[in-house]
N, CA, C and O of each residue as an XYZ file, in Angstrom:
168
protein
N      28.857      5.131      4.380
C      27.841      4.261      3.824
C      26.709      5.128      3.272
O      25.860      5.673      3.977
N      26.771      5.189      2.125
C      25.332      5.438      1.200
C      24.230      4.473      0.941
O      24.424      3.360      0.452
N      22.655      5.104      1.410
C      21.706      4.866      1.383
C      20.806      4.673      0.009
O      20.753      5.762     -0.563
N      20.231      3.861     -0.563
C      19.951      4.439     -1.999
C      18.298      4.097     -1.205
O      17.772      3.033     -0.878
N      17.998      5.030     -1.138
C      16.598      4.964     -0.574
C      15.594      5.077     -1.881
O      14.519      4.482     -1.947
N      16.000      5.735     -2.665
C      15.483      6.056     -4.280
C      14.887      4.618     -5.069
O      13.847      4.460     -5.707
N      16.092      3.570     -4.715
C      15.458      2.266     -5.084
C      14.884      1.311     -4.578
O      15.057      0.134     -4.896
N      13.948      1.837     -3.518
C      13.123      1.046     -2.679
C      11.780      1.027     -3.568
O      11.713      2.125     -4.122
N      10.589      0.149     -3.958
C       9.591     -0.234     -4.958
C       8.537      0.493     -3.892
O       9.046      0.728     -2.797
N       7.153      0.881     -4.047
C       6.525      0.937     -3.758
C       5.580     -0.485     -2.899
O       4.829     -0.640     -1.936
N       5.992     -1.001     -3.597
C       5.490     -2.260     -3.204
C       6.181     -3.111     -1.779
O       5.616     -3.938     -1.063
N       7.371     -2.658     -1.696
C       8.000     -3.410     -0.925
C       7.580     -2.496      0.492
O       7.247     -3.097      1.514
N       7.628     -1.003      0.446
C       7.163     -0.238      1.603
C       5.784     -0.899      2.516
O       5.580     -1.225      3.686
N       4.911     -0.874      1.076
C       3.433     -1.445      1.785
C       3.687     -2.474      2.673
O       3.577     -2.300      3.886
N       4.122     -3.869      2.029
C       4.697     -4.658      2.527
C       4.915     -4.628      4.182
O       4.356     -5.138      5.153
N       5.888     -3.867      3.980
C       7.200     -3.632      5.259
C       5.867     -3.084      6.267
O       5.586     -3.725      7.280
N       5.002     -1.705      5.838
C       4.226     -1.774      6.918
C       3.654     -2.243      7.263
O       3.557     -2.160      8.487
N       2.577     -3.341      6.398
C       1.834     -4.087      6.659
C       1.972     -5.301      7.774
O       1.157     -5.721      8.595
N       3.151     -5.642      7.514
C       3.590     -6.680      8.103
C       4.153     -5.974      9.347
O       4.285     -6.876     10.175
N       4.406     -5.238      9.695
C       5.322     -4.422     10.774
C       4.157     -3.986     11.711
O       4.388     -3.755     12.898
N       2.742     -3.859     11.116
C       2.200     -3.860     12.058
C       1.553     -5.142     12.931
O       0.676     -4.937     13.769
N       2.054     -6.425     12.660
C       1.518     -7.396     13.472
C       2.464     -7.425     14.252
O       2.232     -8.405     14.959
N       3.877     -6.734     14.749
C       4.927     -6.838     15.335
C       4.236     -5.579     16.867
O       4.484     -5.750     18.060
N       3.450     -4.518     16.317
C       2.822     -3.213     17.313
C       1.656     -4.603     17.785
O       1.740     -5.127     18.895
N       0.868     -4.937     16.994
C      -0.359     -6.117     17.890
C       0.357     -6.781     18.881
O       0.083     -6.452     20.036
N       1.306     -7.732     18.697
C       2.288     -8.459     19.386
C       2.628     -7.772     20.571
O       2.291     -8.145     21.695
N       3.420     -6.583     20.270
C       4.013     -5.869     21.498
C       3.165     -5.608     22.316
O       3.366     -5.838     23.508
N       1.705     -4.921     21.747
C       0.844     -4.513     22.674
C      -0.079     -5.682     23.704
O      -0.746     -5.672     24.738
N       0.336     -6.533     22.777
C      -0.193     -7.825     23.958
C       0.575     -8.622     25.133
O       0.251     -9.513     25.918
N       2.205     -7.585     24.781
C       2.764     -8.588     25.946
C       2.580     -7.490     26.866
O       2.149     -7.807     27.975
N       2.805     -6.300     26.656
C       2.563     -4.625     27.481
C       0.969     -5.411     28.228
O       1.048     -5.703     29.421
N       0.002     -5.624     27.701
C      -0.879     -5.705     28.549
C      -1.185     -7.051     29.537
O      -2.176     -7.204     30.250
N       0.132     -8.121     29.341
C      -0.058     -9.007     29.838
C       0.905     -8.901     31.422
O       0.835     -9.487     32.502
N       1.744     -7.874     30.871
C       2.506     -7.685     31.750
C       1.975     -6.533     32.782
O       2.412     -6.671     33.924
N       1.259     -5.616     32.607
C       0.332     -4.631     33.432
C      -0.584     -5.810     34.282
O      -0.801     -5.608     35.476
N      -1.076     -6.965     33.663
C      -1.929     -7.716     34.395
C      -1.602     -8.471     35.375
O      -2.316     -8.903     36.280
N      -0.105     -8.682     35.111
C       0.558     -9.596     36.140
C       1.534     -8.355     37.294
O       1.817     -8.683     38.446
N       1.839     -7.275     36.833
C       1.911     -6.103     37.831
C       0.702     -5.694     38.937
O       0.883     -5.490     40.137
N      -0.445     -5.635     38.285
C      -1.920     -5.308     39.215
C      -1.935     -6.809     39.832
O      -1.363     -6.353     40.822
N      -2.046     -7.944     40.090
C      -1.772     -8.990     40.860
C      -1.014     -8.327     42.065
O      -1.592     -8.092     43.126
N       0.258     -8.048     41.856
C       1.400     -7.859     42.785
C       1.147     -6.771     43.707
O       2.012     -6.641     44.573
N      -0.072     -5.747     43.745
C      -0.374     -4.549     43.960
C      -1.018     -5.024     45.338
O      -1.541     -4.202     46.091
């Protein structure tokens, strides 16, 4: 399987990160919801 990475737009990258980072916000809020309900159990 060949990659054509060459025809990816500039535009679509921004995109992809932009949006990819509300997926790191997300994660980091269940990581800290779950540390909160670990310190309970302590």
């Amino acid at each position: 399987l060949v990659h054509r990475y060459w025809t990816i737009s500039d535009e679509k990258v921004y995109e992809s990160i932009k949006n990819g980072l509300k997926d790191f916000e997300e994660f980091i809020i269940h990581i800290r919801s779950f540390l909160e309900r670990m310190e309970k159990h302590e």
